[in-house]
C-alpha positions, -999 to 999 in steps of 0.1 A, spaced: 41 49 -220 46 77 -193 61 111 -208 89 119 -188 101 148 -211 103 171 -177 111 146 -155 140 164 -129 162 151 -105 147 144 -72 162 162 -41 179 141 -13 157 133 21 160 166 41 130 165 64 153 162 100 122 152 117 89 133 107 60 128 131 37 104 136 8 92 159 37 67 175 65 75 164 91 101 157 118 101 133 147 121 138 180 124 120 206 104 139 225 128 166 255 109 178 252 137 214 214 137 211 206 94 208 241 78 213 227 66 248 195 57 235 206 35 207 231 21 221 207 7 250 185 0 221 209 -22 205 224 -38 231 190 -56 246 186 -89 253 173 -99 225 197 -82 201 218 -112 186 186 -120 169 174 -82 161 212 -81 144 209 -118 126 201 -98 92 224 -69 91 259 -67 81 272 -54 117 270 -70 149 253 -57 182 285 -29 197 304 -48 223 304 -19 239 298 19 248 331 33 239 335 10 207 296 19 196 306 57 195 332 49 169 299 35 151 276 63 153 303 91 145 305 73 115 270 73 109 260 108 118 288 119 91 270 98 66 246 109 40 246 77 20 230 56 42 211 83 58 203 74 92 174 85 114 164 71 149 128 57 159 118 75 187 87 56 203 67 79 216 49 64 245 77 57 262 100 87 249 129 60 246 147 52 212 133 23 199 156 18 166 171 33 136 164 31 100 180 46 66 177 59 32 200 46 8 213 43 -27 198 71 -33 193 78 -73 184 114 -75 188 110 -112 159 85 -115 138 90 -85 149 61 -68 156 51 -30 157 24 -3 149 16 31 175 -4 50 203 -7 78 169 -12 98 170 -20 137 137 -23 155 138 -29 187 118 -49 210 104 -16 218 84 -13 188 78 -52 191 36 -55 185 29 -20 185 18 0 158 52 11 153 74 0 131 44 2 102 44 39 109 82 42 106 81 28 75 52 48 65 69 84 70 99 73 54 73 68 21 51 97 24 84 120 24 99 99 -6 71 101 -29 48 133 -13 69 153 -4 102 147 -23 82 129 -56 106 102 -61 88 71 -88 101 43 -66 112 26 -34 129 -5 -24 132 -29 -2 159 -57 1 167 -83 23 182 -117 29 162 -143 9 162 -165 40 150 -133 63 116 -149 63 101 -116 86 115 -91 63 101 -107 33 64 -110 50 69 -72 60 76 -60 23 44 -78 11 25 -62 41 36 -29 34 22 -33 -4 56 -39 -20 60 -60 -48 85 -91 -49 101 -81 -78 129 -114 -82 162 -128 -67 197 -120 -72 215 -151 -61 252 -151 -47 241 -110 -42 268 -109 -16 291 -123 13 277 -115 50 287 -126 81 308 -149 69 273 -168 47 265 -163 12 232 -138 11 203 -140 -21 189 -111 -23 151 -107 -27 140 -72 -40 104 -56 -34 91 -22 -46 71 0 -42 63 26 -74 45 62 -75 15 49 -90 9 24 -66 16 46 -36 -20 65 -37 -33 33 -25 -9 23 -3 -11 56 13 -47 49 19 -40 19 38 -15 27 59 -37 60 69 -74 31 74 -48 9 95 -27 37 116 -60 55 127 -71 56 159 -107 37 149 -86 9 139 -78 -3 173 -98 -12 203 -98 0 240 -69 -27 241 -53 -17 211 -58 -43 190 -62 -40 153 -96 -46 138 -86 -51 101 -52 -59 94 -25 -37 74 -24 -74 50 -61 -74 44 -57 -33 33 -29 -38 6 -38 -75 -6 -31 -78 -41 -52 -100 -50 -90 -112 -52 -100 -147 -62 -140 -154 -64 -160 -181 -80 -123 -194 -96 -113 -155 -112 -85 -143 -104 -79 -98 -100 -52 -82 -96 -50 -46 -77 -34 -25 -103 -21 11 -105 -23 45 -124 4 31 -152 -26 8 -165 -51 33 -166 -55 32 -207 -67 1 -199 -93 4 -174 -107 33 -196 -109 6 -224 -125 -17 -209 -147 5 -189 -160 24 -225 -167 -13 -241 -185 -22 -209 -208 11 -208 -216 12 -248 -244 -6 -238 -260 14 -212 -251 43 -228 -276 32 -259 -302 22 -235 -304 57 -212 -290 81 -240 -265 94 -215 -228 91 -210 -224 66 -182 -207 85 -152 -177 63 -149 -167 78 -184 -158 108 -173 -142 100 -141 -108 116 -133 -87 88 -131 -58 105 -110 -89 108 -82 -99 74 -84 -64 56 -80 -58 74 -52 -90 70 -35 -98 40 -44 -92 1 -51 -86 -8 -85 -87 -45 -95 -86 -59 -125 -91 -95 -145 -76 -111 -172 -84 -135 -196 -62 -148 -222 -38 -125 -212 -61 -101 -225 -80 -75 -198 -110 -86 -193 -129 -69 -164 -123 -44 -136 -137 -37 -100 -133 -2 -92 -146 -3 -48 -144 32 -26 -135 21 17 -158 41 33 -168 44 72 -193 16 76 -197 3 42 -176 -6 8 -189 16 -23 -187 -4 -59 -182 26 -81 -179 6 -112 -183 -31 -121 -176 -39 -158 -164 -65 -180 -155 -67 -221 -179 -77 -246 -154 -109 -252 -161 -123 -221 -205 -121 -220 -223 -146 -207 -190 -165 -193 -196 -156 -158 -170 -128 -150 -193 -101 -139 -209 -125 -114 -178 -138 -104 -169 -104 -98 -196 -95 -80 -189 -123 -57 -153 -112 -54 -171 -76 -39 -188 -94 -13 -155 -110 -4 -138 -79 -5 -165 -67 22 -160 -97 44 -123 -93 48 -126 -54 55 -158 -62 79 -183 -39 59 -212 -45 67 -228 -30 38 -224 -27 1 -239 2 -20 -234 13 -56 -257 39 -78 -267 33 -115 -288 49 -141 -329 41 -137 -327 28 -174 -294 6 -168 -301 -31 -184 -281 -43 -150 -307 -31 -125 -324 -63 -126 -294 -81 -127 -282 -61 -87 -314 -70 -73 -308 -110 -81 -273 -105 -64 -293 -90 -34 -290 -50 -38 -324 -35 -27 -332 0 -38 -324 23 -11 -334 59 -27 -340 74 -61 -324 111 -67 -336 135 -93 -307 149 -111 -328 166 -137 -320 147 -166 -315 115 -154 -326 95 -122 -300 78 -102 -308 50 -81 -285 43 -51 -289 7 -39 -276 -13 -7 -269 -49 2 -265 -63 31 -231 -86 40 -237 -116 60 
């Protein structure tokens, strides 16, 4: 259980600008972006870009400005502009709200993007500073997202930007006239350092060609699950990191008799590796059963731990696993797989049959480590 005994309130969002590669954020400025957003929201597309929301697209200038002197006086919803920066225009707006400075708790909503932002990198990045302030610089524990069960586009957005569907809260509300479900995604510290990590693979400029067009997609980054050889893992975060240790000292009892040293993975710094890297993690039973621990890395995927429980030998997990790696590679396009082990680990053989090669041995004095490379076809 997480020891909150110091836990404080969190401060409201006070950053009044937040930049980005393609975006800006700004705090809405009825003199500064009135114009803007009102041309924003009035394009010709806007009946649909307002379907979801609980106002309607301003009939006009005058009766928008009663609109965003509201807004601009507001602090819950907090409203910022998107500002895309290629053209310099305002592309949208977006808010904080309910925000729980008691518990650490906030949403995203009130969101408008406009056709503007429409394939472009830049509604992901919106979203993106509006997280990195929440949790890295204000250290709130979670964020939400809510929509309209039947907003089919907002739901696949959530899941894309590594939120969790957490249920439905039927009859939720009356918009519009239509009764609205409610589905609620979120998106918790602990699972942030990863998230954070794929939002920064996917925003960088290597990500795109000269056309701008993505070369791994933002879905492939935060999918939350792995299925090889019919095993099922599950990314998990920092809150289950008792049991990755578990498993991970049941799996390495064994090589740790054979070599006489303490495996490397046992004393990892586990704060380091959820936020660096992938954790994934089978079940059996209901009972953990193995976990995949797999670095991103410019030109190739690292497998920094593979290890399974006693319970489960000889049932096929670790291969499955293994298999599930190699999938992992294919959908990030890595062309190369590479791990390091102990010159005395029992699993040596076991890598070169799944097509690892030695690549280099390296003298650390008391041990030899063996780094080791396979190819993905």
């Amino acid at each position: 259980m997480q020891d909150l005994s110091t836990w404080t309130p969190r401060p409201v969002p006070n950053a009044e600008v937040m930049e980005g590669r393609f975006v800006r954020l700004e705090r809405l400025s009825s003199q500064r972006h009135g114009d803007g957003l009102y041309a924003a929201s009035t394009m010709q597309d806007a009946d649909a870009r307002f379907r979801w929301l609980p106002e309607y697209p301003p009939e006009s200038r005058e009766a928008f400005q009663t609109w965003l002197d509201k807004a601009e006086k507001s602090t819950d919803p907090l409203y910022y502009v998107v500002i895309d920066k290629h053209s310099g225009k305002v592309a949208g707006r977006q808010t904080f709200l309910r925000i729980d400075q008691a518990n650490g708790v906030i949403e995203i909503g009130h969101i408008l993007w406009s056709s503007i932002m429409a394939r472009t990198p830049a509604s992901t990045e919106a979203f993106y500073l509006f997280a990195r302030h929440i949790f890295d610089d204000l250290g709130y524990r979670r964020f939400e997202w809510k929509c309209n069960d039947r907003n089919e586009p907002s739901k696949r957005a959530a899941e894309r930007f590594a939120m969790t569907h957490e249920g439905l809260f039927r009859q939720a509300g009356v918009v519009k006239g239509e009764n609205r479900d409610t589905a609620w995604y979120s998106l918790l510290d602990g699972e942030w350092p990863q998230a954070r990590a794929a939002f920064e693979t996917w925003l960088a400029a290597e990500n795109f060609d000269a056309s701008g067009r993505q070369r791994t997609a933002l879905s492939t980054l935060t999918a939350r699950t792995l299925v090889a050889n019919g095993i099922r893992l599950e990314r998990i975060g920092f809150e289950k990191r008792g049991q990755i240790e578990e498993i991970q000292a049941a799996s390495y009892a064994r090589t740790r008799d054979r070599t006489g040293d303490d495996p490397m993975p046992l004393g990892w710094d586990y704060g380091e590796i959820f936020a660096n890297c992938e954790v994934w993690m089978c079940s059996r039973d209901d009972k953990p059963a193995g976990v995949l621990i797999l670095r991103r890395q410019k030109g190739d995927l690292y497998l920094e731990s593979i290890a399974t429980t006693p319970a489960v030998a000889g049932m096929g997990y670790g291969r499955a696993m293994m298999a599930g790696v190699f999938n992992r590679a294919h959908a990030l396009t890595a062309p190369e797989i590479r791990l390091k082990t102990h010159a005395l680990n029992p699993a040596l053989d076991w890598y070169r049959r799944l097509g690892f090669e030695i690549e280099r041995e390296e003298d650390l004095g008391s041990r030899t480590v063996i780094h080791m490379v396979a190819r993905v076809s």
